[in-house]
C-alpha positions in Angstrom: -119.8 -22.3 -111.8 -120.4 -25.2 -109.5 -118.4 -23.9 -106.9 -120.6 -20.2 -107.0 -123.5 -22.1 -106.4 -122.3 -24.6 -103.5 -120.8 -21.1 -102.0 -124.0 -18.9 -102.2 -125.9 -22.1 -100.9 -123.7 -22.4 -98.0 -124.1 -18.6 -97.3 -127.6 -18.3 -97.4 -128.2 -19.1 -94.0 -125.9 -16.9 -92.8 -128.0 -13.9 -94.4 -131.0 -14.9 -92.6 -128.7 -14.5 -89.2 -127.7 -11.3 -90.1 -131.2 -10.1 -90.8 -131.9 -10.9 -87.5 -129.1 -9.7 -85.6 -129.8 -6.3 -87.6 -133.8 -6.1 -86.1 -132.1 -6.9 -82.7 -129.7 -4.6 -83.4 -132.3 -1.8 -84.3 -134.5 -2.8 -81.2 -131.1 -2.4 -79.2 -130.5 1.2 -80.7 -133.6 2.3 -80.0 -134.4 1.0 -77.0 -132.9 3.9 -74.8 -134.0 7.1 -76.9 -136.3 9.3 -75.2 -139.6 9.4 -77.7 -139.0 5.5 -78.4 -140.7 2.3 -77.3 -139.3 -1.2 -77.7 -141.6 -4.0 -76.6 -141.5 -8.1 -76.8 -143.6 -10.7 -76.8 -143.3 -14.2 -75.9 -144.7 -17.4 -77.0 -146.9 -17.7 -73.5 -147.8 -13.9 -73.6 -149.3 -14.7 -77.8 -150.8 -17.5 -76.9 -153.0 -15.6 -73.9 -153.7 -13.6 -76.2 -155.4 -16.2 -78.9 -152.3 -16.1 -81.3 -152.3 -19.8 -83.9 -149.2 -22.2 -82.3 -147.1 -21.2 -85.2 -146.5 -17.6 -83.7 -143.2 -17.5 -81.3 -142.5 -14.4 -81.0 -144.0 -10.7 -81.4 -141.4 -7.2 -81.3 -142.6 -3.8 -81.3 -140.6 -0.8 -82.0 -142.4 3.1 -81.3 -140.4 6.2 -82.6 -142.1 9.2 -81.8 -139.2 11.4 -82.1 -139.9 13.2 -85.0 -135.9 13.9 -85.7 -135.4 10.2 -85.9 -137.9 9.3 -88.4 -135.9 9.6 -91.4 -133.1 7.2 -90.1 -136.1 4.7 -88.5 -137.2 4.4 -92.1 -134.0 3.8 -93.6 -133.1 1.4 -90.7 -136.4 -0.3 -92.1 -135.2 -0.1 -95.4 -132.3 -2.6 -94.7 -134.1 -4.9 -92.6 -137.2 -5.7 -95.2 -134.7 -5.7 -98.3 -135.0 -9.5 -100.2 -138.4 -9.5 -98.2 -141.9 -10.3 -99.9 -144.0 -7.2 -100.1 -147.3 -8.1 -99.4 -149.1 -4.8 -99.3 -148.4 -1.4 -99.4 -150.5 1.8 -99.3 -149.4 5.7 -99.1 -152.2 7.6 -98.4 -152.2 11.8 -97.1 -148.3 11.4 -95.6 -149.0 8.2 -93.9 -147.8 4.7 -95.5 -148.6 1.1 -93.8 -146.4 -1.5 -96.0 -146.2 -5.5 -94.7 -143.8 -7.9 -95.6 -143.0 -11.2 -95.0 -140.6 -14.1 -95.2 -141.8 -17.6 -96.3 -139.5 -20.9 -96.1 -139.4 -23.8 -98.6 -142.9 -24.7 -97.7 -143.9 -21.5 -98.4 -145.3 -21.0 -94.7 -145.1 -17.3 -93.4 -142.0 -17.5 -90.8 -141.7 -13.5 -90.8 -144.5 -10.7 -91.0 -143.0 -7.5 -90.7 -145.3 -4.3 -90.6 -143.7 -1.0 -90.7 -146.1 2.2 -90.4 -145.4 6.0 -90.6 -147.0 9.1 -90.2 -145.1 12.5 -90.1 -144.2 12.4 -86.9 -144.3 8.5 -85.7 -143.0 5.5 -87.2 -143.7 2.1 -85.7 -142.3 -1.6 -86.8 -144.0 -4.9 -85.6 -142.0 -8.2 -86.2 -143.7 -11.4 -85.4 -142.1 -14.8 -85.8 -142.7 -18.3 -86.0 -143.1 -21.1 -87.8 -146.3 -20.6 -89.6 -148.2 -17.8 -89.3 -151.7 -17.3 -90.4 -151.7 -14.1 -91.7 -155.3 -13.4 -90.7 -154.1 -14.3 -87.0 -151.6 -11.6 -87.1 -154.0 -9.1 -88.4 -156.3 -9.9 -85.0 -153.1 -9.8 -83.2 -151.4 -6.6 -84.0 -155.1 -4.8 -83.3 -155.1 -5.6 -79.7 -151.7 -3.5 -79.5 
């Protein structure tokens, strides 16, 4: 039993990697479809734009292809899973859900905020090391 928990502890990083790897990996995919948008943020470009010191890094990815949607979402699906849902609201065929990733001090490190109407789905990532949550909100509506 010991040795189950020194394995799962020593793994655990490793998961957090691959969560990454998959957003860049999505970002990647997308980036060169017609009807899709990828865009990234650095440090320098937040800070300009009033974001706290703890945010590092903001990603954006557009999918206006209505015939990708469905795998967008799912994509979505895999990236959030093990995330904190924070909110979530369906409303008329549109749904906003956020999520986010805290560390042992339980400071935000990842806000994820996946929208989708019918036609549109759109992801914003933003990292750090500890967001203010109300600073996000002002950030992601000057996007």
């Amino acid at each position: 039993m010991r040795r189950l928990i020194l394995l799962i502890a020593l793994l655990l990083p490793f998961g957090a990697m691959a969560q990454q790897r998959s957003f860049e990996e999505l970002s990647k995919r997308y980036s060169t479809e017609k009807g899709c948008t990828t865009i990234e943020l650095s440090e320098a470009m937040l800070s300009s734009m009033g974001a706290n010191e703890g945010v590092e890094r903001m990603q954006v990815i557009a999918v206006e292809q209505a015939s990708l949607i469905e795998e967008f979402r799912a994509s979505i699906s895999e990236i959030t899973e093990g995330l904190e849902v924070m909110m979530s609201v369906n409303s008329g065929g549109e749904s906003v859900a956020i999520y986010a990733r805290s560390n042992e001090q339980k400071q935000v490190v990842e806000l994820i905020v996946a929208t989708f109407e019918s036609d549109t789905g759109v992801l914003v990532r933003i990292c750090g090391t500890n967001i203010d949550i109300s600073n996000a909100g002002e950030l992601l509506e000057e996007l």
